[in-house]
N, C-alpha and C positions, 0 to 999 in steps of 0.2 A: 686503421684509425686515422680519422683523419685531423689538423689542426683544429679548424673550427670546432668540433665536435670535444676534442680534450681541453677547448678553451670553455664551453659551456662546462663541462665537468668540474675544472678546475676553479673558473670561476674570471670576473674579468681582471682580474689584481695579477693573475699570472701574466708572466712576462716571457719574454719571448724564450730568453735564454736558456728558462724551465722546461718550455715547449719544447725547443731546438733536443733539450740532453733529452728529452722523454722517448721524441718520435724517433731518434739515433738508436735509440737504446732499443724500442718495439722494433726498426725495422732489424736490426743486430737479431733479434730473437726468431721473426719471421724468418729472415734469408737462412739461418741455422737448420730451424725446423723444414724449410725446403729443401735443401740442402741434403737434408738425414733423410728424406721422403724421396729424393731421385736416388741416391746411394740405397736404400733398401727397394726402391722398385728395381734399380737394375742387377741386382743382387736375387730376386724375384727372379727375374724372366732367365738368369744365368742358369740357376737352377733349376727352373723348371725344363731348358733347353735340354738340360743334365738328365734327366727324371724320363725325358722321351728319346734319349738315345741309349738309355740304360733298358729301359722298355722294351725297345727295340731288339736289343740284344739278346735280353733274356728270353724274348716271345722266339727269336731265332731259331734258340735249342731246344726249344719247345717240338715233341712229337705231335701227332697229329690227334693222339686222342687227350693228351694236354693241354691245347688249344681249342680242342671241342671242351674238354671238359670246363678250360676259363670261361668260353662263353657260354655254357649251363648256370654255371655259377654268376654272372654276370645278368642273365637275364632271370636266374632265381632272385635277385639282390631288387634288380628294377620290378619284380613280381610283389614281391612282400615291402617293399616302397612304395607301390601304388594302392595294396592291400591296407595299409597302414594310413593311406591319407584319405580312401574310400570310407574308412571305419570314421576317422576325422572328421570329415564333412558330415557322416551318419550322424553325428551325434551331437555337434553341432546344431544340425534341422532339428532334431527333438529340442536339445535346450533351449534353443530362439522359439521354437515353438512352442514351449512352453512359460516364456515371459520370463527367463533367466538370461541374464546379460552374460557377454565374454567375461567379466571379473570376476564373475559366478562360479564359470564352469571350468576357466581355464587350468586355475591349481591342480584337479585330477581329472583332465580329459587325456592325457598321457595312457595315464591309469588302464584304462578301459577302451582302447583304440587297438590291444596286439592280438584278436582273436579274430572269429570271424566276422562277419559284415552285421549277421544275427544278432551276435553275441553282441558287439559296441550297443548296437539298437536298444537290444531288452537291457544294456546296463544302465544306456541314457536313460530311455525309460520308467527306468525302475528307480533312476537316480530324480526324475524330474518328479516324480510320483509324491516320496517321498518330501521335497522340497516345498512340491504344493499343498499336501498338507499338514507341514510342520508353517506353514503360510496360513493357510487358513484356518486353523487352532489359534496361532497367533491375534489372526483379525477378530476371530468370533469370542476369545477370552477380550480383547482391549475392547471390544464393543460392550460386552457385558461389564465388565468394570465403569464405564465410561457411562452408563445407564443404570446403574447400581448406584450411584454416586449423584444422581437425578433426584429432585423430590418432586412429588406427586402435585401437579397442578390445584390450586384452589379452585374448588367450584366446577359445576361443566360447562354446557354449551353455553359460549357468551350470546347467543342467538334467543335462549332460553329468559335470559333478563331484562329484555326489552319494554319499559313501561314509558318509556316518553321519548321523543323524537331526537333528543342528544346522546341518549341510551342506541337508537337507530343508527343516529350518522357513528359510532364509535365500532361499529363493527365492519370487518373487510367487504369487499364489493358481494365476495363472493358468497360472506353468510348474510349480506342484504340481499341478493335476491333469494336465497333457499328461503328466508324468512317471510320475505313477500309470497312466497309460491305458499308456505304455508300459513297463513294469514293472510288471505287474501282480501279483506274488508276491514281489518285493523292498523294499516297505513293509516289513514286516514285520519283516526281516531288519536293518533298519537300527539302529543301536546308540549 
């Protein structure tokens, strides 16, 4: 934070003195929380340092079908991790592709990502299926409410009540000419 910036805050009545004990005090807080962030990184790398010579050690006494068998299990782990983000993206492409947003899907795409690449597919699917048309029941009930709720136009075609020439200019461009096409000799006549 800077002066200027706590003087607009505070407003221009503050005085310096105020400023002085404020920015002492923020940078008091700052250099602390540095301070606790270099002591827990190098407390971090201490023990990680720890973690690969302990590693080390144990992989030592390790036999040889112990160390085959870590790395089975090691590339079983990175199998069913890419398995698992294969299914992810599967189903993700269904939902986007079916006009559901990430806020949509994300609650349970967990859900439906630990089987096979198939199965994520037909759950998205079946999950996007669903979604659309509890969407489209939605729209086709609020359009029907929405149209129920309509009253029936007085009278019909305003093209039909044409008897005088103000009657003519009151109608859109588009039912003045249908009306010319069909009356073709009574333009004319109109008064």
């Amino acid at each position: 934070m800077k002066r200027d910036e706590l003087r607009k805050l505070l407003g221009e009545d503050a005085s310096d003195d105020v400023i002085d004990k404020i920015m002492a005090d923020y940078g008091k807080g700052v250099n602390a929380a540095k301070a606790g962030e270099d002591t827990l990184r190098e407390r971090l790398e201490a023990l990680s340092a720890k973690n690969e010579e302990l590693e080390k050690a144990a992989n030592a006494n390790l036999t040889d079908t112990q160390k085959m068998q870590k790395q089975v299990d090691a590339a079983n782990k990175a199998a069913a991790d890419a398995r698992m983000q294969l299914n992810r993206m599967t189903a993700v492409a269904v939902f986007a592709g079916s006009g559901m947003s990430e806020d949509d899907y994300e609650p349970f795409l967990g859900s439906i990502t630990g089987g096979t690449r198939e199965e994520a597919e037909a759950a998205a699917k079946g999950i996007a299926a669903v979604v659309d048309r509890r969407v489209k029941a939605a729209t086709d009930e609020a359009s029907k409410q929405s149209l129920g709720s309509m009253k029936q136009p007085a009278g019909g075609d305003p093209a039909d009540s044409v008897v005088t020439k103000a009657d003519f200019d009151g109608l859109t461009q588009e039912q003045q000419i249908q009306w010319v096409r069909d009356n073709p000799n009574k333009l004319s006549s109109l008064q």
